[in-house]
N, C-alpha and C positions, 0 to 999 in steps of 0.2 A: 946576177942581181944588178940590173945596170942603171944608170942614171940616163935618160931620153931626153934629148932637146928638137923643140918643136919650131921651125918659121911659117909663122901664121898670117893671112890677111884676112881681114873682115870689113864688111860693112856693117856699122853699127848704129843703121838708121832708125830699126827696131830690134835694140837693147837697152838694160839699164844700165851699162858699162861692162869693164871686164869683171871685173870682182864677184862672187859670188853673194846675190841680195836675196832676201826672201820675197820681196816683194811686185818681182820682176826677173825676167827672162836675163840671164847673163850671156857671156863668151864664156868665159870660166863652166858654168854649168851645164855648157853645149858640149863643149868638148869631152869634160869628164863624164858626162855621159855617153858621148862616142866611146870614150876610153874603154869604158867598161864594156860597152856591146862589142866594142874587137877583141879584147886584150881580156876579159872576163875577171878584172882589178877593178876594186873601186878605190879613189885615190885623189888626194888633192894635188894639181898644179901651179907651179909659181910663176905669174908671168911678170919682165920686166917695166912693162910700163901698165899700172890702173887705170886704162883710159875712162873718162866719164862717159856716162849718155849720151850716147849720138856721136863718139865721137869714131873715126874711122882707124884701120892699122893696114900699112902695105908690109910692116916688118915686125911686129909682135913679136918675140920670144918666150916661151915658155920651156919650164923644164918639169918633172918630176924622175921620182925615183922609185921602182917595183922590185919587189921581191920575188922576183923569176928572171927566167931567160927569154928577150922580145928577140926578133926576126925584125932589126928594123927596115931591108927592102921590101920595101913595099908597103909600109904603114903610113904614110905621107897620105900614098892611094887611098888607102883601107880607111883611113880615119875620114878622111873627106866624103866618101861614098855613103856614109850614113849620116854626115853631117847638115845643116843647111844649107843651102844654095850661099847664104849668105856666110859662111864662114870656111876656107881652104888651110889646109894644112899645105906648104910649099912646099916644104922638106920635114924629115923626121932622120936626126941621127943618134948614136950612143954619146954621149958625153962622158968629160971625165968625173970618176966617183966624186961625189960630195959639190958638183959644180949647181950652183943658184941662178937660177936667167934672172933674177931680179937684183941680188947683192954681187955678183960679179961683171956686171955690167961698169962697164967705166966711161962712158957718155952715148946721151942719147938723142937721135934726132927728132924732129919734127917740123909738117908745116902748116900754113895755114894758107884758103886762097879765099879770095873776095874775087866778084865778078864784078866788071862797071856796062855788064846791061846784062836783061833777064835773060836765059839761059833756061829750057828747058831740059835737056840732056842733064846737063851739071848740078841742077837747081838742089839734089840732094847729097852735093860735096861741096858747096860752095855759101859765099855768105853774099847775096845779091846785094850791091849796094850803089846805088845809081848817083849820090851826092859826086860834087868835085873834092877832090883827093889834094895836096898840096904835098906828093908822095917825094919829096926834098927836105919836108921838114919830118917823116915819117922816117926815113931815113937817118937823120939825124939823130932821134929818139934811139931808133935801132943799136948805133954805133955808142951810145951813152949805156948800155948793159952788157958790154961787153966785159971780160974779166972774173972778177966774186965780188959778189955783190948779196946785201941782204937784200930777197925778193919779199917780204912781208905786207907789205904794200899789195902785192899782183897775188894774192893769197886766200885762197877761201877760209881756210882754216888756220886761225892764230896761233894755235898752240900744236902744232907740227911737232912731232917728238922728234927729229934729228933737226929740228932748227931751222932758220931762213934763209941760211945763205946756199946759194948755188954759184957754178963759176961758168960761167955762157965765153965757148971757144968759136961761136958764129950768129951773127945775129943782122940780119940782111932783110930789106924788101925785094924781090924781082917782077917789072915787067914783063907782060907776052903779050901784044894785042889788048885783049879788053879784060886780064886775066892778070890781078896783082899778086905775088904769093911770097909771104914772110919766112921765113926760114931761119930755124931755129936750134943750134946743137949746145949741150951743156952737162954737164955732169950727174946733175938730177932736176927734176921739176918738183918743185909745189903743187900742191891740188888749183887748180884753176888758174895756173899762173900760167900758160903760154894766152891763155883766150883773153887774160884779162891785161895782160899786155899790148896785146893785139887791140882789146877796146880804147886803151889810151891812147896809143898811138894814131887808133884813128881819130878821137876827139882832135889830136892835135892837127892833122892832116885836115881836118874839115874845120879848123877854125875855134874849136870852142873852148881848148884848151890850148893856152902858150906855149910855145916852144921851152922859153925859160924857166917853166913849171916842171917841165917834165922829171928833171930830176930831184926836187927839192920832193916830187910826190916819191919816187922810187926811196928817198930818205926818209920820208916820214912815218913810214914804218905802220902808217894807215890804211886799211883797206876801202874807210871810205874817201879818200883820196883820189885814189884812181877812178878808173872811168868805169866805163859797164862789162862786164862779160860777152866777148865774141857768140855767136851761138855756137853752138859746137858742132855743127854738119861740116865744116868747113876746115875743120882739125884733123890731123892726118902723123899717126905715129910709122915715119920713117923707114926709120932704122934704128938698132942696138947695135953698141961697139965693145967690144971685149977684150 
């Protein structure tokens, strides 16, 4: 009776996210319905990051636990094959009893990339955005959330039941050509807090908000404070660290 962990990528350009919604096609509810056409269990899965709509995974993890004996070589394969094109199982192994992909995880990555000219290859992982960038003062912003910090501010939702604060161990923009990408590791996320960190940062970058604002917004514990929401095509869960 063993406990499975899954590394997952997906494009979640048509999804409501990972979580299982009634009102919309999930990840959560692709899989476990592979699950069940291979493995003939039907069963919930726990994955470590909720990503919202639209948004994408190269490192997902998920785990569940069945009550039988799985053959896991060769279910990476098996699960993917009846899957959609748009969602890969990387790997499938036994984990140890009682192990959580979601509560054992002990920091997580992510990025985000913006493009500074149109791109049609990219156009559905990236956030086009052709203004001047003043990505020295973005940078700045960056290195200002470094540590634990309360994120309430970058927050969709105020009333979080394990609270605001998160403890961000990397928090970086990267150049490549015409290709800016923010990079982001930390212990845990808020519902909409890497995008909408991302939004601020770029206000500040294109001039509309101050440099010297940026943190007094991160303190004020406001959501309307901050700036807009990244779009989400553009967000990309990483990796899981254990």
């Amino acid at each position: 009776m063993p406990t499975i962990r899954l590394l997952i990528e997906y494009d979640g350009t048509e999804y409501s996210g990972w979580q299982f919604q009634t009102n919309g096609r999930s990840i959560q509810e692709e899989i476990e319905k592979a699950i069940k056409q291979i493995l003939q269990s039907e069963l919930r899965i726990t994955g470590a990051g909720r990503t919202d709509a639209g948004v994408h995974a190269r490192g997902q993890v998920a785990s569940f636990f069945i009550e039988k004996d799985v053959e896991v070589y060769g279910l990476a394969k098996s699960l993917s094959a009846v899957l959609p094109k748009s969602i890969v199982i990387k790997e499938a192994a036994e984990a140890p009893r009682g192990f959580n992909a979601r509560f054992d995880a002990t920091q997580r990555r992510y990025s985000y990339s913006i493009s500074r000219v149109p791109t049609a290859i990219h156009r559905n992982y990236c956030w086009e955005l052709y203004q001047e960038l003043h990505v020295e003062l973005m940078q700045q912003c960056a290195k200002e959330i470094y540590g634990e910090h309360g994120f309430r501010a970058f927050c969709k939702v105020q009333d979080d039941f394990y609270g605001h604060r998160c403890t961000v161990t990397c928090a970086e923009w990267v150049e490549h050509k015409s290709m800016l990408n923010f990079e982001i590791t930390a212990n845990r996320f808020l519902h909409g807090m890497v995008r909408t960190l991302v939004g601020t940062m770029v206000n500040v970058g294109r001039g509309h908000t101050a440099l010297d604002d940026f943190v007094p917004i991160l303190e004020s514990k406001e959501r309307a404070a901050a700036g807009m929401s990244a779009p989400a095509k553009g967000l990309v869960l990483e990796e899981i660290y254990y």
